[in-house]
C-alpha positions, -999 to +999 in steps of 0.1 A: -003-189+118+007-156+114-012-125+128-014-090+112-034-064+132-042-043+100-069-015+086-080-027+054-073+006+035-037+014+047-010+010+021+014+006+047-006-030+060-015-036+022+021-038+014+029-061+041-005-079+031+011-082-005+045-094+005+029-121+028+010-128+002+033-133-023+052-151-007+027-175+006+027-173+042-009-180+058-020-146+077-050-140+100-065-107+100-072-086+123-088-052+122-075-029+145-087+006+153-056+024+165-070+059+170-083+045+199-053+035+216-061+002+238-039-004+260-033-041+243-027-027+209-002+002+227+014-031+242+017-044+211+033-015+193+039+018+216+040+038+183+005+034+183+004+027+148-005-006+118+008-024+110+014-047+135+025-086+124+027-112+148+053-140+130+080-167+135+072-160+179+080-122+172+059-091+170+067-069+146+059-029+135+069-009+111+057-019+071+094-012+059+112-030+082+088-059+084+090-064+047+128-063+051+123-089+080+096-110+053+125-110+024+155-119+044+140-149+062+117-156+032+140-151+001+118-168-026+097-156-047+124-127-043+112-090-040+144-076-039+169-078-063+205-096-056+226-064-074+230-034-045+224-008-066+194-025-076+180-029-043+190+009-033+167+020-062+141-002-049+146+011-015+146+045-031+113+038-043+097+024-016+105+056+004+092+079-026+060+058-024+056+057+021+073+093+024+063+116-004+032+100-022+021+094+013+023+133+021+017+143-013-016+127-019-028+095+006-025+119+032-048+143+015-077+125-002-076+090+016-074+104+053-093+133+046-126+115+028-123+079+048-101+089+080-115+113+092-152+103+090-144+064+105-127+083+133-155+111+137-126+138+134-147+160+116-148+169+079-129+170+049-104+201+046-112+211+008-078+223+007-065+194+016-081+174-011-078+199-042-038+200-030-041+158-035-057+158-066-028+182-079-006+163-064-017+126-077-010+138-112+028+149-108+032+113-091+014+095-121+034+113-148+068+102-132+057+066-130+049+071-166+083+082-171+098+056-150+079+026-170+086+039-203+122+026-194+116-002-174+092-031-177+089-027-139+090+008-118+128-001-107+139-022-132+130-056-148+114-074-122+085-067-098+098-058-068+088-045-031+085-007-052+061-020-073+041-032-040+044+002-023+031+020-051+005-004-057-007-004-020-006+035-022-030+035-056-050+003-047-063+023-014-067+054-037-086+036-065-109+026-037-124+062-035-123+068-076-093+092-069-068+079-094-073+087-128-063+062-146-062+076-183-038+096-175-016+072-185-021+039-205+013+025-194+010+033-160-028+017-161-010-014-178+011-011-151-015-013-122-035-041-143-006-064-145+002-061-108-037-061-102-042-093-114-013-111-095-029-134-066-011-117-040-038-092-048-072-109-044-075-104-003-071-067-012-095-066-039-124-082-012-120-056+011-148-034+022-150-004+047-184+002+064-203+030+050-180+030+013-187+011-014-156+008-042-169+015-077-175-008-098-142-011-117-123-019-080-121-056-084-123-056-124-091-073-136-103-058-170-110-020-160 
């Protein structure tokens, strides 16, 4: 069986959790607290960083380029579409979601209210979190515009972007930090891809000391 050394909150390991998911490969998880550095985990991945996915005899880091590894060797259900430019947008997306949301906004309201106190690092930088919030609302309004012309955000099929994203906002929800009336089609969005079964392992998750609200798990929120 496959073996991802994960923290439950990440988007990066919940969009490898999703992909595995999808595409039904069996996964044991293990939580793995990196900050500290043990010298197996720095074995396993030098970079010192989640996720880390043991699979096919192989260990693997990197979400992006395990994801890549997950779609090539496991091509059905597909996450990536057959057309390049397709997949480029897709790839696009995927970066928007792990580069610039990441900066943007995880960075700045997931690490600063849950990071930082699971690590004992101290706490939250206000300025940090009021620059997320801002932030959060750019990133909603341009999936808005990005689903008002397409069914999915890079086209007409859910793909690996729609993952990304959702890993991003699915850690975010955790803490009540999206608002989702901001947009009714980006909350049908989130609802749709909510309810897929790839999703359930995600929705379970709980970090010690948080409790999600109440609408976390609701497949009706």
């Amino acid at each position: 069986m496959a073996r991802l050394f994960h923290v439950p909150l990440s988007p990066f390991c919940r969009k490898v959790r999703l992909s595995l998911a999808e595409k039904k490969i069996e996964v044991e998880l293990v939580e793995e607290r990196y900050w500290e550095q043990s010298a197996d985990f720095m074995q396993r991945n030098p970079a010192g960083k989640v996720p880390v996915l043991f699979l096919d005899g192989h260990t693997m880091s990197e979400s992006a380029a395990i994801c890549e590894y997950i779609e090539e060797t496991r091509p059905e259900p597909s996450l990536l579409p057959s057309d390049p430019l397709q997949r480029l947008e897709v790839r696009r997306l995927v970066s928007w979601f792990d580069d610039k949301f990441h900066a943007d906004v995880t960075s700045k309201l997931l690490y600063e209210r849950i990071n930082k106190k699971v690590m004992q690092q101290g706490y939250p930088d206000s300025g940090n979190v009021k620059a997320g919030a801002k932030a959060i609302k750019y990133h909603l309004d341009y999936m808005a515009w990005l689903l008002d012309h397409r069914r999915w955000l890079a086209g007409d099929a859910m793909t690996l972007a729609d993952f990304a994203a959702a890993a991003h906002l699915s850690s975010l929800d955790y803490i009540s930090d999206v608002d989702w009336n901001r947009s009714d089609v980006v909350k049908d969005w989130y609802a749709k891809i909510k309810s897929r079964p790839a999703f359930r392992s995600i929705l379970a998750d709980q970090v010690s000391g948080f409790r999600p609200p109440a609408h976390y798990s609701d497949l009706d929120f």
